[in-house]
N, CA, C and O atoms as a Tripos MOL2 file, in Angstrom:
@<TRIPOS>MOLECULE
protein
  288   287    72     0     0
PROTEIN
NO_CHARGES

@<TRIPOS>ATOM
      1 N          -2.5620  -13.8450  -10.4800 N.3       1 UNK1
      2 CA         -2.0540  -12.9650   -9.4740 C.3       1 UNK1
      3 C          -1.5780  -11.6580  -10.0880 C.2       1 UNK1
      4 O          -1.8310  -10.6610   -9.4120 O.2       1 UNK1
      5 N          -0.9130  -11.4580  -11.2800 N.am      2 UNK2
      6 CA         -0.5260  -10.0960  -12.0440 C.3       2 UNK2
      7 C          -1.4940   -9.5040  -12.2100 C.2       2 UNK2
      8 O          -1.5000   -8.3240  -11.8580 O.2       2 UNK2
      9 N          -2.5350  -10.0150  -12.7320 N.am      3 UNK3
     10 CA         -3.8720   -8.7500  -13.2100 C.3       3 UNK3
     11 C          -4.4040   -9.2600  -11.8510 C.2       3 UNK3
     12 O          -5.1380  -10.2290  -12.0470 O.2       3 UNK3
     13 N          -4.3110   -9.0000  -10.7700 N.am      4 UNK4
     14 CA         -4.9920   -8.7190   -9.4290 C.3       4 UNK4
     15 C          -3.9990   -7.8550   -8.8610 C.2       4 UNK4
     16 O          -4.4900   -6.8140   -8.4260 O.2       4 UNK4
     17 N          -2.8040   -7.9530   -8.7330 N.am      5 UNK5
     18 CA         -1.7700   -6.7670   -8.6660 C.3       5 UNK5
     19 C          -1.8100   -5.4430   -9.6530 C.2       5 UNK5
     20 O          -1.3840   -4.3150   -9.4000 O.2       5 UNK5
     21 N          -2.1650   -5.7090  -10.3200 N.am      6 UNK6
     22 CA         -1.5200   -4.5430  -11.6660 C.3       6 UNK6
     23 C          -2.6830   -3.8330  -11.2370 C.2       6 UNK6
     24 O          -2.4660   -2.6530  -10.9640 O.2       6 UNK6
     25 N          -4.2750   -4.3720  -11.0570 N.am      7 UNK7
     26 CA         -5.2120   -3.6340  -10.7380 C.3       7 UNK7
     27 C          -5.0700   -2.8030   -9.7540 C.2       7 UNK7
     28 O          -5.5720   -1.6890   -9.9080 O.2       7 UNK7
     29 N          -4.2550   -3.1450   -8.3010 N.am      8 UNK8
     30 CA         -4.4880   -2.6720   -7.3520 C.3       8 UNK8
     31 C          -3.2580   -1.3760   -7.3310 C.2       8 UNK8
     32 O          -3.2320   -0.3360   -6.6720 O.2       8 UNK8
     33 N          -2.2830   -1.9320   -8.3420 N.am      9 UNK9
     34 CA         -1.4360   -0.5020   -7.8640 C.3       9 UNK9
     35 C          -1.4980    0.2700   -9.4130 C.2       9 UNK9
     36 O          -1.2040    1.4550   -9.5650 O.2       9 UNK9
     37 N          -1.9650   -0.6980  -10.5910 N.am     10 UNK10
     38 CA         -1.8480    0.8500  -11.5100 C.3      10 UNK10
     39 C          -2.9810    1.7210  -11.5670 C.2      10 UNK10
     40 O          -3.1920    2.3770  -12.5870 O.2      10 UNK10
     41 N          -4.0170    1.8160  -10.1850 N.am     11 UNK11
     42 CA         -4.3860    2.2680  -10.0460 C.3      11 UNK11
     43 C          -4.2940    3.7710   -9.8800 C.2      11 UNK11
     44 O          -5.0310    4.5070  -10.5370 O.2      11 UNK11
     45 N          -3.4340    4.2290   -9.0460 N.am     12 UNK12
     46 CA         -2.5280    5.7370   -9.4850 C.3      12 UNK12
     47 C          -1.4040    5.3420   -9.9190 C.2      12 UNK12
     48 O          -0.8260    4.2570   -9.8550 O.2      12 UNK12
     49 N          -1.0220    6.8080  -10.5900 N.am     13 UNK13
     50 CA          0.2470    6.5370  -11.1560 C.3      13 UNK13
     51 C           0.6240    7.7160  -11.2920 C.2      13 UNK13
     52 O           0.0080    8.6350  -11.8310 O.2      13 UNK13
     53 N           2.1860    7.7390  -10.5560 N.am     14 UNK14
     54 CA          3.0050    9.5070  -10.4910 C.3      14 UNK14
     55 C           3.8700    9.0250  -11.1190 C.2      14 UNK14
     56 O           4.3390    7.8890  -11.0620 O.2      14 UNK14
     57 N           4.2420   10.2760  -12.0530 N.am     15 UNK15
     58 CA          5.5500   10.1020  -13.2550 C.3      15 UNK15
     59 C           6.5300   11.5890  -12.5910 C.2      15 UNK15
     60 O           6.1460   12.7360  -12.3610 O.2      15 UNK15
     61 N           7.8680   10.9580  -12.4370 N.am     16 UNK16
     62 CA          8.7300   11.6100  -11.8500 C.3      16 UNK16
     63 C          10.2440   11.2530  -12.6860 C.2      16 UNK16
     64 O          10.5380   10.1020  -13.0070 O.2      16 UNK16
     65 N          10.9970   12.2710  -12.9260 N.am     17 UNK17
     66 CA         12.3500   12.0980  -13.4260 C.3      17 UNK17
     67 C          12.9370   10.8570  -12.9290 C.2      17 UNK17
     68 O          13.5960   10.0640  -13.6020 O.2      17 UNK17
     69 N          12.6550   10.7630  -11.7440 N.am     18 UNK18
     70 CA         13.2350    9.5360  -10.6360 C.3      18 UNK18
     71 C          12.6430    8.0150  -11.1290 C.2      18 UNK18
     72 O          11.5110    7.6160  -10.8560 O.2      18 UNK18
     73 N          13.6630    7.2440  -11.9210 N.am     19 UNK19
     74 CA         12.6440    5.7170  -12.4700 C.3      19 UNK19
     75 C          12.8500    5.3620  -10.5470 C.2      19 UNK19
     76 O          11.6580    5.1520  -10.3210 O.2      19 UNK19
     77 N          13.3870    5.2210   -9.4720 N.am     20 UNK20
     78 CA         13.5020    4.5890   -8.8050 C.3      20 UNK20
     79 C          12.1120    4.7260   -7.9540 C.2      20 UNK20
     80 O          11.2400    3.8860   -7.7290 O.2      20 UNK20
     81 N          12.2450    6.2890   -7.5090 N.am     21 UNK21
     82 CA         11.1210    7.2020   -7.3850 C.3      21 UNK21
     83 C           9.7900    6.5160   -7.9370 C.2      21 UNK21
     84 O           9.1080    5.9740   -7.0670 O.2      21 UNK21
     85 N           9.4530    6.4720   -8.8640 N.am     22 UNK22
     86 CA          8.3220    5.9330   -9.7170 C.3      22 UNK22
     87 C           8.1420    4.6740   -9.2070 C.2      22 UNK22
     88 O           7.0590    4.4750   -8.6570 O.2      22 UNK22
     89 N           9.0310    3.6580   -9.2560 N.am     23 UNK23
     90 CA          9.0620    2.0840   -9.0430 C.3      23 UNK23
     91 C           8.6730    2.2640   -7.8360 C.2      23 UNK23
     92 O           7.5500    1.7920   -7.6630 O.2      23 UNK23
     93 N           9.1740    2.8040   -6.8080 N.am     24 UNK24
     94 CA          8.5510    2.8170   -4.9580 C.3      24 UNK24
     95 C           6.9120    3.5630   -5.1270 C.2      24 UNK24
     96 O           5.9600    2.9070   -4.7010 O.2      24 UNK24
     97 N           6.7080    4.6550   -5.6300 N.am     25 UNK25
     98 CA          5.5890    4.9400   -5.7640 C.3      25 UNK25
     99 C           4.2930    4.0390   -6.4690 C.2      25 UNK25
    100 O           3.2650    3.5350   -6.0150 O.2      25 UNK25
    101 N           4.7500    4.1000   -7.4540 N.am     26 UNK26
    102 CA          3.5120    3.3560   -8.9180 C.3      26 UNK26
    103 C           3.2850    1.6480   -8.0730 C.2      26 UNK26
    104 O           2.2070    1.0820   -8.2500 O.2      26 UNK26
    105 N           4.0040    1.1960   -7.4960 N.am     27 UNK27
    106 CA          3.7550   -0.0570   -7.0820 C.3      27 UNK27
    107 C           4.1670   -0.5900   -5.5850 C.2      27 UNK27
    108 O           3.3640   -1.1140   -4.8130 O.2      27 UNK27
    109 N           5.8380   -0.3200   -5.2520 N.am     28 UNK28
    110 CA          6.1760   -1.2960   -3.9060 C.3      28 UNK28
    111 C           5.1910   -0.3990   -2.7130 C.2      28 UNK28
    112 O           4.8760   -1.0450   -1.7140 O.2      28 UNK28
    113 N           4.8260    0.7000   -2.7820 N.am     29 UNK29
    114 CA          3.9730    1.0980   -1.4900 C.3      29 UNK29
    115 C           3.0530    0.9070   -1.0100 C.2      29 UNK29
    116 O           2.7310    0.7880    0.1720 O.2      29 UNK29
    117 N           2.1800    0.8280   -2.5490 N.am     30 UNK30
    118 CA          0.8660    0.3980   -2.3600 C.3      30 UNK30
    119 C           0.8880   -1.4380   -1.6820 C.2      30 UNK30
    120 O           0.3720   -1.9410   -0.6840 O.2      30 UNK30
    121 N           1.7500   -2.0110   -2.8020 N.am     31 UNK31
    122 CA          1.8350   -3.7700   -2.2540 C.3      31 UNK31
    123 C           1.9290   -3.6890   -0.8520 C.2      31 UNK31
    124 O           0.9730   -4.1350   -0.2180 O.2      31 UNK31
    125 N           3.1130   -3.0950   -0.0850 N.am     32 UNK32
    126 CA          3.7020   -3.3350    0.8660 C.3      32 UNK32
    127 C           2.6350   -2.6230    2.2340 C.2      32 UNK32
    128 O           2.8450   -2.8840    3.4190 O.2      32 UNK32
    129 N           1.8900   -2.0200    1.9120 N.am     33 UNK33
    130 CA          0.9120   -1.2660    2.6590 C.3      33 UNK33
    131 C          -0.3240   -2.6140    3.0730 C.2      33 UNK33
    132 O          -0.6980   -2.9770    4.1880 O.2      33 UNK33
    133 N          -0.8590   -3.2890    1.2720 N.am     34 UNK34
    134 CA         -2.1240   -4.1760    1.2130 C.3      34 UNK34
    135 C          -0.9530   -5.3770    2.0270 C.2      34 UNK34
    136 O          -0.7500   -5.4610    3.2380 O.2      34 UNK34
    137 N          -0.4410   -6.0450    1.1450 N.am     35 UNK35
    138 CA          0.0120   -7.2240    1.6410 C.3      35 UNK35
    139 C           1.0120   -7.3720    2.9860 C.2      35 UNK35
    140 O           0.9150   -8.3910    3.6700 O.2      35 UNK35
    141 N           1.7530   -6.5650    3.2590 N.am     36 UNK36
    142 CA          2.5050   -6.5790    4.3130 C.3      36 UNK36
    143 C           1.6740   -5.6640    5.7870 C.2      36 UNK36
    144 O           1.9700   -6.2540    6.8270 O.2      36 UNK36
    145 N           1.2610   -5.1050    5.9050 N.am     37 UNK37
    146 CA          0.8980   -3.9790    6.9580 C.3      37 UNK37
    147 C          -0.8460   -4.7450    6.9710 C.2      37 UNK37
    148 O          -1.2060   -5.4160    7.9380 O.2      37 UNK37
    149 N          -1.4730   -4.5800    6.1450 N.am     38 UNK38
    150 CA         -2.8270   -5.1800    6.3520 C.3      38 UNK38
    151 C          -3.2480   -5.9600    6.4020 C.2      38 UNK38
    152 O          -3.9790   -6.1690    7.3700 O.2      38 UNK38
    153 N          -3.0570   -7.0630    5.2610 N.am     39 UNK39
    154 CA         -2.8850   -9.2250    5.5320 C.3      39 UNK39
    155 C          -1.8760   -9.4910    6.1710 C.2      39 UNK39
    156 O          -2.2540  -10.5110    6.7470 O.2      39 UNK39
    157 N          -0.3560   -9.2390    6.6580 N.am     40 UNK40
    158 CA          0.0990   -9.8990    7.4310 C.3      40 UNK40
    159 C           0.4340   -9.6020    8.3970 C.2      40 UNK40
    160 O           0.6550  -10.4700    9.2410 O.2      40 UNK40
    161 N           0.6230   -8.1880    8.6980 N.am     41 UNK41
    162 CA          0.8400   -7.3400   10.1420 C.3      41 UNK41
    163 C           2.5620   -7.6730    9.9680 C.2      41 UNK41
    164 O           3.2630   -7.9260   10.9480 O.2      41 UNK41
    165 N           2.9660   -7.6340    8.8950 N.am     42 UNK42
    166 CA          4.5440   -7.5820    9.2090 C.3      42 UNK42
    167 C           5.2430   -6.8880    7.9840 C.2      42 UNK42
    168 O           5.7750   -7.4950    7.0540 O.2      42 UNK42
    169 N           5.1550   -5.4360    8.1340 N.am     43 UNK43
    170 CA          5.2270   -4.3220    7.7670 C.3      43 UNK43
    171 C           6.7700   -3.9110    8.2760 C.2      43 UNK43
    172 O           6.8620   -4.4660    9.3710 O.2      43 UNK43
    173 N           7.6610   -3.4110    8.0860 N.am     44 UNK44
    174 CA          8.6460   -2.9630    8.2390 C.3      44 UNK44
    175 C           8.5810   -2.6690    9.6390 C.2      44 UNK44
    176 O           8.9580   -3.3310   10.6060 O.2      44 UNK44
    177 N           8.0200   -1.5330    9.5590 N.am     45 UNK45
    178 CA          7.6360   -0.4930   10.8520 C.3      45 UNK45
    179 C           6.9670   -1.2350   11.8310 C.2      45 UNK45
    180 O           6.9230   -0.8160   12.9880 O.2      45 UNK45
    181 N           6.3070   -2.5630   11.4160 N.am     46 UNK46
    182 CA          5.5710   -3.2460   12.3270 C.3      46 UNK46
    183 C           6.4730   -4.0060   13.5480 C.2      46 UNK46
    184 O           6.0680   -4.5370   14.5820 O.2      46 UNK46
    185 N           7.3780   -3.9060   13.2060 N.am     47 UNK47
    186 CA          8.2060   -5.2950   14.0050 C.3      47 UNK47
    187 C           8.5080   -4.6110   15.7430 C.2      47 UNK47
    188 O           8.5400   -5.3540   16.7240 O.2      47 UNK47
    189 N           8.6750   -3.3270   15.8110 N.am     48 UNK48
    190 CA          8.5420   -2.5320   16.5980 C.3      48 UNK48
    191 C           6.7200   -2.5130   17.5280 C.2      48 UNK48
    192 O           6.6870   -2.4690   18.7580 O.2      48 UNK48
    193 N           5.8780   -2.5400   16.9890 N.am     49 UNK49
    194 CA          5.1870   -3.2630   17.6040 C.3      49 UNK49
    195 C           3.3810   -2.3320   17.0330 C.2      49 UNK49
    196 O           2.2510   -2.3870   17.5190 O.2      49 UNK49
    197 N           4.0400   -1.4820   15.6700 N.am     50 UNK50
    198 CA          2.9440   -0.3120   15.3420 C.3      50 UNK50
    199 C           2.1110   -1.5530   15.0150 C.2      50 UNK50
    200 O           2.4910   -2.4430   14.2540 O.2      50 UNK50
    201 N           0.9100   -1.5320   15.6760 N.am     51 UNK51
    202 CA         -0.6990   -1.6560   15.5880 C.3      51 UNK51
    203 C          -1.6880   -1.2190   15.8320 C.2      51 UNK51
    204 O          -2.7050   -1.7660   15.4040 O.2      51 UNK51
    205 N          -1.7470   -0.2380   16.4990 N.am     52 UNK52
    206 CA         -3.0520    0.6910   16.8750 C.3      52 UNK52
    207 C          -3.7170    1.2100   16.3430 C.2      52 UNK52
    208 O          -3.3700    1.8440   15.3460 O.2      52 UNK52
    209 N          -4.9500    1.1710   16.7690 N.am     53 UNK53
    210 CA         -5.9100    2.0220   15.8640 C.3      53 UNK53
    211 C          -5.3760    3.2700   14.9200 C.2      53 UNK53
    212 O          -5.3730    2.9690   13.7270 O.2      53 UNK53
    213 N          -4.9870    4.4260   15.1720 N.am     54 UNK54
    214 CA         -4.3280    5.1460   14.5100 C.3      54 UNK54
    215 C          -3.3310    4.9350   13.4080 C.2      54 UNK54
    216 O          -3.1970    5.7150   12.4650 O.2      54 UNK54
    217 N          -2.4720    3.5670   13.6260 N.am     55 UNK55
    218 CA         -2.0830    3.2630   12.5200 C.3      55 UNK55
    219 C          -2.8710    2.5510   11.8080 C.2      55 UNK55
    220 O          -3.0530    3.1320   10.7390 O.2      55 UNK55
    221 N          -3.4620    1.5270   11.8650 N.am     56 UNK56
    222 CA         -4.6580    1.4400   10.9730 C.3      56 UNK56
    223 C          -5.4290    2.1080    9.9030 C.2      56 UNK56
    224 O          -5.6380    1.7880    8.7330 O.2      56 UNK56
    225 N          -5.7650    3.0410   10.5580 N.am     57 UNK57
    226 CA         -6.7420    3.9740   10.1240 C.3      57 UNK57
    227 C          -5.6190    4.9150    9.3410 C.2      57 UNK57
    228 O          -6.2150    5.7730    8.6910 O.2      57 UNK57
    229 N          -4.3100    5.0090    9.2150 N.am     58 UNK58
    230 CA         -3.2640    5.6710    8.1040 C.3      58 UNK58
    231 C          -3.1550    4.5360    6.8710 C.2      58 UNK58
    232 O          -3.2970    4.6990    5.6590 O.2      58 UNK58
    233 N          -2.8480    3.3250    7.6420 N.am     59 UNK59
    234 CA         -3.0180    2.5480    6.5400 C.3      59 UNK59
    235 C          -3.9670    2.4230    5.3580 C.2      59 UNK59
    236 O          -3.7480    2.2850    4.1540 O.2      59 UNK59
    237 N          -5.3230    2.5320    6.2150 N.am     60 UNK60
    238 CA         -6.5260    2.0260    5.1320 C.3      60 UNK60
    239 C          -6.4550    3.4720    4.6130 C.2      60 UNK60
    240 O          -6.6840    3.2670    3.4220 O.2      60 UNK60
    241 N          -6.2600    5.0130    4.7490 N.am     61 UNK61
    242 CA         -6.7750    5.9360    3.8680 C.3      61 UNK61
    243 C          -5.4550    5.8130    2.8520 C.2      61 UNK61
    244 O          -5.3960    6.5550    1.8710 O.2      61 UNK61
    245 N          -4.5740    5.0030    3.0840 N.am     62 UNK62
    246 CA         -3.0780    4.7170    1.8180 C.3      62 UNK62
    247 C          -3.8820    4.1940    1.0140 C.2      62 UNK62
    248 O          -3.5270    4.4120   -0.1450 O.2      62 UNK62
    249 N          -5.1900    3.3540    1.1240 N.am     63 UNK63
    250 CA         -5.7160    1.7920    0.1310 C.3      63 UNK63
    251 C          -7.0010    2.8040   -0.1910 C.2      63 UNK63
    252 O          -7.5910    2.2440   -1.1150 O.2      63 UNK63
    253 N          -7.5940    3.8370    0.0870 N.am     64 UNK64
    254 CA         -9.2510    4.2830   -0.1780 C.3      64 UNK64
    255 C          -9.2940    4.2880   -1.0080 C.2      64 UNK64
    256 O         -10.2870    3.7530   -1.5010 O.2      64 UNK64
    257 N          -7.9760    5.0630   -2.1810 N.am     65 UNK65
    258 CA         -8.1020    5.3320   -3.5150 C.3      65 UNK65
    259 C          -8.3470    4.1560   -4.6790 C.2      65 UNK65
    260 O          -9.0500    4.0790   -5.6870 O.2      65 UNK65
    261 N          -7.4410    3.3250   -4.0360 N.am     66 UNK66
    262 CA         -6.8110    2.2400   -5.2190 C.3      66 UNK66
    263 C          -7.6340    1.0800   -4.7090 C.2      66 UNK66
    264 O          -7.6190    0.0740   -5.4180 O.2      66 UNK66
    265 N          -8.4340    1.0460   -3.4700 N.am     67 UNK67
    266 CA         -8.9300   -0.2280   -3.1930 C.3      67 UNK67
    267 C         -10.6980    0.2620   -2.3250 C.2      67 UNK67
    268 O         -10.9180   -0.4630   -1.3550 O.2      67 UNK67
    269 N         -11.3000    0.8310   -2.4710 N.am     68 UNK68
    270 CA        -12.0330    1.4790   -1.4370 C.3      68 UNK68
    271 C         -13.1770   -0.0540   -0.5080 C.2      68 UNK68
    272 O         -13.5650   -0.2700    0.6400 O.2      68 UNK68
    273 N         -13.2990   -0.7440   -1.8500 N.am     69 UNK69
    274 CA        -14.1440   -1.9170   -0.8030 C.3      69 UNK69
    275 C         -13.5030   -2.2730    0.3440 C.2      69 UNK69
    276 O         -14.1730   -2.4820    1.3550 O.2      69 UNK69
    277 N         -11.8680   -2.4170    0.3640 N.am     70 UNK70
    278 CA        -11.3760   -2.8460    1.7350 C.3      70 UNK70
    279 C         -11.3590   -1.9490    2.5860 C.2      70 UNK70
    280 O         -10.3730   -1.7730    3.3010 O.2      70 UNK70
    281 N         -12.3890   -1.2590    2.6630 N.am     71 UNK71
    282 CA        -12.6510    0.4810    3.7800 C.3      71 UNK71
    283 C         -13.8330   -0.2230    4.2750 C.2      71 UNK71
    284 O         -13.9320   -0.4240    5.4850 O.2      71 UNK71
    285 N         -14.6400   -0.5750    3.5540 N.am     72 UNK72
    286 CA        -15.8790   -0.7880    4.1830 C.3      72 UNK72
    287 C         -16.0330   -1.3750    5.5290 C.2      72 UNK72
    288 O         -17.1560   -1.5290    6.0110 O.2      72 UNK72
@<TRIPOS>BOND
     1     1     2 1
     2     2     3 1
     3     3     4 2
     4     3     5 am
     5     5     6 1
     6     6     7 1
     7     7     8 2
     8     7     9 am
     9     9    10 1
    10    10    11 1
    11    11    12 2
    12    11    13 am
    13    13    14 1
    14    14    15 1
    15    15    16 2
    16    15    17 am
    17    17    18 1
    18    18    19 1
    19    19    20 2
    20    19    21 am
    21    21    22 1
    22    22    23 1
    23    23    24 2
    24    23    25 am
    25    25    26 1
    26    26    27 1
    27    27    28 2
    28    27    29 am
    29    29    30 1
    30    30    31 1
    31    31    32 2
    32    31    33 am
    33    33    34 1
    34    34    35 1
    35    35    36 2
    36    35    37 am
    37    37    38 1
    38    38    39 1
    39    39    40 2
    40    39    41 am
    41    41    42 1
    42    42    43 1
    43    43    44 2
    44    43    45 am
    45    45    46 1
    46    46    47 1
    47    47    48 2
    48    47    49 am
    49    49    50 1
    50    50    51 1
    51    51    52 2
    52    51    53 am
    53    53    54 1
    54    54    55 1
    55    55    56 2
    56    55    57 am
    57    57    58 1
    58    58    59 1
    59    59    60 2
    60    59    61 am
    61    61    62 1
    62    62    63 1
    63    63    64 2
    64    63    65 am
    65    65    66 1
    66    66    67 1
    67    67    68 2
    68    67    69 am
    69    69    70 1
    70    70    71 1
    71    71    72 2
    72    71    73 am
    73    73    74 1
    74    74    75 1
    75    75    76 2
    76    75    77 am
    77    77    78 1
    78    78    79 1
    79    79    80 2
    80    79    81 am
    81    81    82 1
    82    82    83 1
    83    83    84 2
    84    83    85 am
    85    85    86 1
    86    86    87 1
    87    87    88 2
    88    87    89 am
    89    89    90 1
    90    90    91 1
    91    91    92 2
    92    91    93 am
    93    93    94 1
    94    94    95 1
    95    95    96 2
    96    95    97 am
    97    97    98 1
    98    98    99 1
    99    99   100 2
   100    99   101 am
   101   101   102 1
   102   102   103 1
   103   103   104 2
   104   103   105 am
   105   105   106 1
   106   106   107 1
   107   107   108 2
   108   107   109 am
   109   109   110 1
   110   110   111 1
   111   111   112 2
   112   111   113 am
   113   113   114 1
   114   114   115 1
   115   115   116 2
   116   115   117 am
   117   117   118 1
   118   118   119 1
   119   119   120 2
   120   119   121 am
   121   121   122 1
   122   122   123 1
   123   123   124 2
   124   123   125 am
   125   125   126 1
   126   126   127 1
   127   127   128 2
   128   127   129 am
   129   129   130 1
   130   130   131 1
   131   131   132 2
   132   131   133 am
   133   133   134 1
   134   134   135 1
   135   135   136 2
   136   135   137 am
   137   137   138 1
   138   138   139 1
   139   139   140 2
   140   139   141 am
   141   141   142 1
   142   142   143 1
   143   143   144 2
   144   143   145 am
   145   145   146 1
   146   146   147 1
   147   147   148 2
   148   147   149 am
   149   149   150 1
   150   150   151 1
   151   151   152 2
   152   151   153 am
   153   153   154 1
   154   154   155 1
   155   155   156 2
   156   155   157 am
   157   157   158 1
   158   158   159 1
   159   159   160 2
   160   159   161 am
   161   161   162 1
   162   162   163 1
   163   163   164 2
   164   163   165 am
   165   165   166 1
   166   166   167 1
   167   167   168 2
   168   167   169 am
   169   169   170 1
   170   170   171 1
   171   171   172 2
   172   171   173 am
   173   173   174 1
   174   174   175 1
   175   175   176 2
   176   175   177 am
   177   177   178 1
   178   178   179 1
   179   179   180 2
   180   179   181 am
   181   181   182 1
   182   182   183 1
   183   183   184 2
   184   183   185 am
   185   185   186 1
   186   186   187 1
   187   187   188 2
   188   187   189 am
   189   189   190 1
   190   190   191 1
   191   191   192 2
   192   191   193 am
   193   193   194 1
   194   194   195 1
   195   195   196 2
   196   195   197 am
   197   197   198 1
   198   198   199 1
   199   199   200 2
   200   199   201 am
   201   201   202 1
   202   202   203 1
   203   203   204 2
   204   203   205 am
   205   205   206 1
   206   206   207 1
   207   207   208 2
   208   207   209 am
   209   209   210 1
   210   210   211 1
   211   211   212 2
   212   211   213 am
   213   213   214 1
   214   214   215 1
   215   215   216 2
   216   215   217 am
   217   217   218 1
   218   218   219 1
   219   219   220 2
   220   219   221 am
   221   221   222 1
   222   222   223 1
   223   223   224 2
   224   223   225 am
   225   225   226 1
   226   226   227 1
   227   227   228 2
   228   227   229 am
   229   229   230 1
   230   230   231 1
   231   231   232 2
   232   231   233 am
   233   233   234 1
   234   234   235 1
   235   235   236 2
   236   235   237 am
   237   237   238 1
   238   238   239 1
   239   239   240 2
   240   239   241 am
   241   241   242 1
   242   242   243 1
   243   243   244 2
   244   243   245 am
   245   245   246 1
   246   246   247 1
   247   247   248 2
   248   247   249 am
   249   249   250 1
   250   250   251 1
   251   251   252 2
   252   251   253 am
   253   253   254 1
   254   254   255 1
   255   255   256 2
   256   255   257 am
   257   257   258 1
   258   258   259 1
   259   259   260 2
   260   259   261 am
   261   261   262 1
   262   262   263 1
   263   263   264 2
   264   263   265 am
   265   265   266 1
   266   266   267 1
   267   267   268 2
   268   267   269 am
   269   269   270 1
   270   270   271 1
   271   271   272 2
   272   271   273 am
   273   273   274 1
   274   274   275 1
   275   275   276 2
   276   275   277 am
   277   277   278 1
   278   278   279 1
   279   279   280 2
   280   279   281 am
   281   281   282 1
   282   282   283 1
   283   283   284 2
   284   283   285 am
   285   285   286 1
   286   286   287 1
   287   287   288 2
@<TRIPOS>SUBSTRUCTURE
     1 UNK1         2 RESIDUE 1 A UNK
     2 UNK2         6 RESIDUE 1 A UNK
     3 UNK3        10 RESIDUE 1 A UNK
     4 UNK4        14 RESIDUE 1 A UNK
     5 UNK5        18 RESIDUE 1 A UNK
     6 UNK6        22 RESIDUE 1 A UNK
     7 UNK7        26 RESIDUE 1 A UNK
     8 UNK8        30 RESIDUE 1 A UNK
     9 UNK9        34 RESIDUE 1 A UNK
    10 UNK10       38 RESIDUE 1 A UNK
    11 UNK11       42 RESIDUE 1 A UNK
    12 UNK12       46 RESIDUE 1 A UNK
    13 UNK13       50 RESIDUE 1 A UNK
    14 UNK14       54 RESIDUE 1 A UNK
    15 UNK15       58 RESIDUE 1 A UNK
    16 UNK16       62 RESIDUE 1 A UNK
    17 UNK17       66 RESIDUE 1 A UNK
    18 UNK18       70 RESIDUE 1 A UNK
    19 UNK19       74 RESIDUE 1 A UNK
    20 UNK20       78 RESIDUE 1 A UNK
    21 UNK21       82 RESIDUE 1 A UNK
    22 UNK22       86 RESIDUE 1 A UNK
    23 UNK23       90 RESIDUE 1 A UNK
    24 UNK24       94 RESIDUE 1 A UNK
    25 UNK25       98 RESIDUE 1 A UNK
    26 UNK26      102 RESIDUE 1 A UNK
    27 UNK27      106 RESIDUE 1 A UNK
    28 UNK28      110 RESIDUE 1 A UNK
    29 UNK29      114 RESIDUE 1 A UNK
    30 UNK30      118 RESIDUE 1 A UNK
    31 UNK31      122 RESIDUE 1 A UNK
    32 UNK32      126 RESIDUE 1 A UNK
    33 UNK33      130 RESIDUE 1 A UNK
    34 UNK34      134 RESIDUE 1 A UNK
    35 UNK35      138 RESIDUE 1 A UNK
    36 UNK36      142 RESIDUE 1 A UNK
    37 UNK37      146 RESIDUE 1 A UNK
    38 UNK38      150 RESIDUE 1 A UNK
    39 UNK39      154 RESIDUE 1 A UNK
    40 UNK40      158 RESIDUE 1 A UNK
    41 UNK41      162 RESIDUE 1 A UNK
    42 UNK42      166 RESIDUE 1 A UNK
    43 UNK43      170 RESIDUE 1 A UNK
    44 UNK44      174 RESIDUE 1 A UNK
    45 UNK45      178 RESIDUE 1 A UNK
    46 UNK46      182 RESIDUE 1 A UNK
    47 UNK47      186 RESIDUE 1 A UNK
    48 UNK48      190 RESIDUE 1 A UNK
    49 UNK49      194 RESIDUE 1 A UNK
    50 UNK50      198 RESIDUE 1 A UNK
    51 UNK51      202 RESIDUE 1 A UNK
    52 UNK52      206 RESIDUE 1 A UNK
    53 UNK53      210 RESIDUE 1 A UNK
    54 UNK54      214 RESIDUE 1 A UNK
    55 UNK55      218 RESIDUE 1 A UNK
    56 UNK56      222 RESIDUE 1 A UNK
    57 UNK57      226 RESIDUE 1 A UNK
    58 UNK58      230 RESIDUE 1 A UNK
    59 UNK59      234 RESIDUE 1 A UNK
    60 UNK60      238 RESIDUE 1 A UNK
    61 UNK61      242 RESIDUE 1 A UNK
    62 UNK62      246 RESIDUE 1 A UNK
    63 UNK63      250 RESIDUE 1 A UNK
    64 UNK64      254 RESIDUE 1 A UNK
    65 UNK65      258 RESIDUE 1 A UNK
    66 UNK66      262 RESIDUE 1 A UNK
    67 UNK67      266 RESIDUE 1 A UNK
    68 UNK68      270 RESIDUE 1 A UNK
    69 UNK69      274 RESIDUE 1 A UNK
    70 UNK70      278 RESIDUE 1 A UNK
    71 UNK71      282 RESIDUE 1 A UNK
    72 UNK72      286 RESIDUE 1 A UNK
């Protein structure tokens, strides 16, 4: 499961004065985007009831870079 993670988010990587900054960027956004918002539909923001096409389609261009087969 680590080298299937590590692939998917050290895929980009922004370096910022901010270690906290970095830690939300370099990794929890990308996870929380694939695993929470796209496999489970229970996304923060989701609980409110965001599913629509439009959010979707924000989601998957978050994953094009770091994941593009799950576009297809």
């Amino acid at each position: 499961m680590r080298t299937f993670w590590d692939e998917i988010v050290g895929r980009v990587q922004v370096k910022t004065p901010d270690r906290s900054m970095n830690i939300m960027l370099n990794g929890w956004l990308i996870y929380q985007t694939l695993a929470c918002r796209v496999w489970a539909r229970s996304a923060f923001y989701q609980a409110s009831g965001a599913y629509g096409f439009r959010d979707q389609l924000q989601d998957c261009m978050a994953l094009a870079t770091v994941r593009p087969s799950l576009n297809a």
